[in-house]
VMD Tcl script that draws the C-alpha trace (Angstrom):
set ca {
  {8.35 141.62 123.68}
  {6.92 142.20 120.22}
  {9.03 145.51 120.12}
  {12.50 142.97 120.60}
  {11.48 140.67 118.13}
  {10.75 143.52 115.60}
  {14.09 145.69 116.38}
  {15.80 141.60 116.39}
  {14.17 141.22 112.70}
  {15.21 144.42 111.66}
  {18.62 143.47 112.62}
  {18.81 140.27 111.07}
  {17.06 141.76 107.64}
  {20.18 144.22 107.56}
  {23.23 142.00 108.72}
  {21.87 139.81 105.31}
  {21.61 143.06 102.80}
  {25.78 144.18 104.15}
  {27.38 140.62 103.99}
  {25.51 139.97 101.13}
  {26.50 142.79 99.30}
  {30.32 141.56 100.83}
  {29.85 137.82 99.26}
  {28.50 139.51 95.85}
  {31.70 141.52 95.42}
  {33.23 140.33 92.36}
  {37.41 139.75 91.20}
  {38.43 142.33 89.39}
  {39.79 140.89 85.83}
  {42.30 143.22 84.54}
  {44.78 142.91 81.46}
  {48.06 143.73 81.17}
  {48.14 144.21 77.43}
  {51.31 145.24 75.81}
  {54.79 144.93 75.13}
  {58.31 142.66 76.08}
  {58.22 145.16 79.35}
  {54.25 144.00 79.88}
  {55.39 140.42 78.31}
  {58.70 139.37 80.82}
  {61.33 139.45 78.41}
  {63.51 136.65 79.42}
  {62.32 136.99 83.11}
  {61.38 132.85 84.49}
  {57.67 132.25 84.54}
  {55.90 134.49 87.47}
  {58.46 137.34 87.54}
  {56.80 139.31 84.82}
  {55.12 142.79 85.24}
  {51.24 141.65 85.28}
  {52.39 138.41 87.88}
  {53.91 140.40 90.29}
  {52.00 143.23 90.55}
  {49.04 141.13 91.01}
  {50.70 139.27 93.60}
  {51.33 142.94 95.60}
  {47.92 143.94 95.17}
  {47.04 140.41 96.95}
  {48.91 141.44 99.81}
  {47.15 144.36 100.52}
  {43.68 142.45 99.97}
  {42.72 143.18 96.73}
  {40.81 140.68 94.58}
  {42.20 140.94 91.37}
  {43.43 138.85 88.63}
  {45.94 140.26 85.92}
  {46.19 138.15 82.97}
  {49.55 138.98 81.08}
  {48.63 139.89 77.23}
  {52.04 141.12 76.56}
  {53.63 139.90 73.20}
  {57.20 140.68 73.19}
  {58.51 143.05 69.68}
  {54.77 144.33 69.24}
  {54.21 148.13 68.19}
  {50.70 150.09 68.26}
  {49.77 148.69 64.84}
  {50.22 144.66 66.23}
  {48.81 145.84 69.28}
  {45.43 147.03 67.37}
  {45.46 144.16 65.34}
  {44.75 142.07 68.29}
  {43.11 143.96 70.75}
  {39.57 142.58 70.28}
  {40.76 138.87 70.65}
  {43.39 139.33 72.83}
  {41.38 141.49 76.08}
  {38.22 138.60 76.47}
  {34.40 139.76 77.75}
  {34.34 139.61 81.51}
  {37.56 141.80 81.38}
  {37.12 145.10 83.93}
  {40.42 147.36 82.72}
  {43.33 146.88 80.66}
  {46.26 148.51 81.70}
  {47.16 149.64 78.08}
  {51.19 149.82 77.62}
  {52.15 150.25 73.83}
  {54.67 152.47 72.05}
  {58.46 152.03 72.88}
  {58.67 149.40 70.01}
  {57.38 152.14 67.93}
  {60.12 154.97 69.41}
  {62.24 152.62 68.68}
  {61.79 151.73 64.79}
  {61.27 155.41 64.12}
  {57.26 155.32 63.69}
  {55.40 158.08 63.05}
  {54.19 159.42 66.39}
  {51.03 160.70 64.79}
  {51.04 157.02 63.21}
  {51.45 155.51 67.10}
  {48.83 158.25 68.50}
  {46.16 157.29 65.90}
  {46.60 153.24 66.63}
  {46.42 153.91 70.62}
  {43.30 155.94 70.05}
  {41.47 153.24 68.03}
  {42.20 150.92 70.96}
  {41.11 152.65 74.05}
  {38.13 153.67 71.83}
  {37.42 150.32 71.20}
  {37.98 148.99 74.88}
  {35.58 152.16 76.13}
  {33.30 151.14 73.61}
  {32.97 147.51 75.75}
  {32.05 148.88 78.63}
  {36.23 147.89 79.41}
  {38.29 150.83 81.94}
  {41.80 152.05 80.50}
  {44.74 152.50 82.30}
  {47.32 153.96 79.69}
  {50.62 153.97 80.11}
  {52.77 156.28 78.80}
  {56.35 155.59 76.93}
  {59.41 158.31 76.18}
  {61.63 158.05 73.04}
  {64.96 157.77 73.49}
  {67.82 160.15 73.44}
  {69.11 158.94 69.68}
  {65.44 159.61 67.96}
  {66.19 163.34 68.34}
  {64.39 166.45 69.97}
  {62.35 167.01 67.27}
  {61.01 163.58 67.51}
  {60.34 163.23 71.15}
  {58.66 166.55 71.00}
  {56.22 164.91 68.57}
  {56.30 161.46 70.63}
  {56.14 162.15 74.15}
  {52.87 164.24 74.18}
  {50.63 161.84 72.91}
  {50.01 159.74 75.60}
  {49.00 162.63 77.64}
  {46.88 163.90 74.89}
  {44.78 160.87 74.48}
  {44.51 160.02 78.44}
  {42.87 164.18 78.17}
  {40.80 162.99 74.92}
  {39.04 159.57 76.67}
  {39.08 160.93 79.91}
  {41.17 157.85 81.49}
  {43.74 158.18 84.26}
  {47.33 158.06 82.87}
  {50.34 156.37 84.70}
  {53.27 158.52 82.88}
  {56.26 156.86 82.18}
  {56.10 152.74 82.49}
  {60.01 152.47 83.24}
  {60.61 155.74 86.22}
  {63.04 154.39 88.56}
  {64.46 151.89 86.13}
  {65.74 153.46 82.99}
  {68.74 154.95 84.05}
  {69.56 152.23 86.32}
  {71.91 149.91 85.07}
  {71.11 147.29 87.89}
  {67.97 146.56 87.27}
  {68.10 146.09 83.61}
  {68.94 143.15 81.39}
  {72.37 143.09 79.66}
  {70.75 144.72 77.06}
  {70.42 147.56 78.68}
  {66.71 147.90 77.90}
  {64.64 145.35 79.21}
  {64.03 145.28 83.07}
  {65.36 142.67 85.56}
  {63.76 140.84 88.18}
  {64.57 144.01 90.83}
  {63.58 146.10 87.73}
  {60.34 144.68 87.71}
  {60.12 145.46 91.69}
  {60.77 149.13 91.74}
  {57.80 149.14 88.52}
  {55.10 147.55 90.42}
  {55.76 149.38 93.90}
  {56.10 152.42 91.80}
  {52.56 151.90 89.84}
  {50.94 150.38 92.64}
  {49.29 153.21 94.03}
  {48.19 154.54 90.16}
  {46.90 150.85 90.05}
  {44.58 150.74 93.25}
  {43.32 153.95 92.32}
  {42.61 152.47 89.26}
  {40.68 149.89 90.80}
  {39.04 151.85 93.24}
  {37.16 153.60 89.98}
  {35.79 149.98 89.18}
  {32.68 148.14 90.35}
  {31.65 145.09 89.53}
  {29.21 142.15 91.11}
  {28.35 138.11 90.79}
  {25.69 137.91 88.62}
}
mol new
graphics top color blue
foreach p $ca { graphics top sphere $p radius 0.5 }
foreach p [lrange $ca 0 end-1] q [lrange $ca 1 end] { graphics top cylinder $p $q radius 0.2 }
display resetview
């Protein structure tokens, strides 16, 4: 009899330690800091990048929360300005998407390069994951310009040791469909085929992440 009640204790002592370790288990706070393609340029409230993705990753059973820190015209150089205020403490990643503003006014890639390695060092430096995103330059900026452009993002994901999603817009770019009239800015469907295309990088992403109630 004593030999139940033991093995019953024992039992009882470990059920507590798993579903307690289950209610501890914290929601993921992630940013989506960048851009008018992080931002929702002209898309109605809900529809943007960071608000639908979240909503997928809900789906599958993820707790996370994606707050949308995308300001709509901003280049690297904004983008450092307000990094510090803009991701708050209790933030676990920041999906970091900054550069096609840059591409597009003609900025120095080495300029761009320098401004997205001050952030993620700064972000690192909080204890805060990076998910960087990388941007092309378009066709009109020239070879010799993309050659100088392209590579950084790569570069720096190598340099901080932080996974890197390539190229924010695959499956969209060269798709007239799921853009805006402007031919630049994704639709609604645009925004779709971005988060079921990222998804994966983004639960991996996760998966790298721990946190707990404190």
């Amino acid at each position: 009899m004593r030999f139940k009640v033991a093995v019953l204790h024992i039992a009882v002592i470990a059920a507590s330690l798993i579903f307690g370790t289950s209610a501890n288990a914290a929601t993921i706070n992630l940013v989506g800091f960048g851009d008018s393609l992080m931002a929702g340029y002209q898309l109605p409230p809900g529809d943007g990048f960071p608000e639908k993705l979240q909503a997928a990753l809900k789906d599958k059973g993820v707790d996370v929360s994606i707050a949308n820190a995308g300001v709509s015209g901003d280049t690297t150089t904004g983008g450092l300005a307000r990094i510090d205020w803009s991701v708050p403490d209790g933030t676990n990643g920041v999906i970091l998407e900054l550069g096609a503003n840059d591409a597009l006014r003609g900025i120095a890639p080495e300029e761009s390069e320098k401004n997205l390695d001050t952030m993620i060092a700064r972000l690192k430096g909080r204890g805060i994951a990076v998910l960087l995103v990388g941007m092309m330059a378009p066709p009109n900026m020239g070879g010799d310009y993309a050659a100088r452009f392209n590579p950084i993002y790569q570069k720096l994901a190598e340099k901080h040791q932080v996974p890197l999603y390539p190229f924010f817009l695959d499956g969209v770019v060269m798709d007239t469909s799921l853009k805006l009239d402007d031919g630049m800015h994704p639709n609604a469907k645009g925004i779709d085929v971005m988060v079921q295309k990222m998804e994966p990088a983004v639960t991996e992403f996760i998966g790298t992440i721990s946190t707990v109630k404190k």
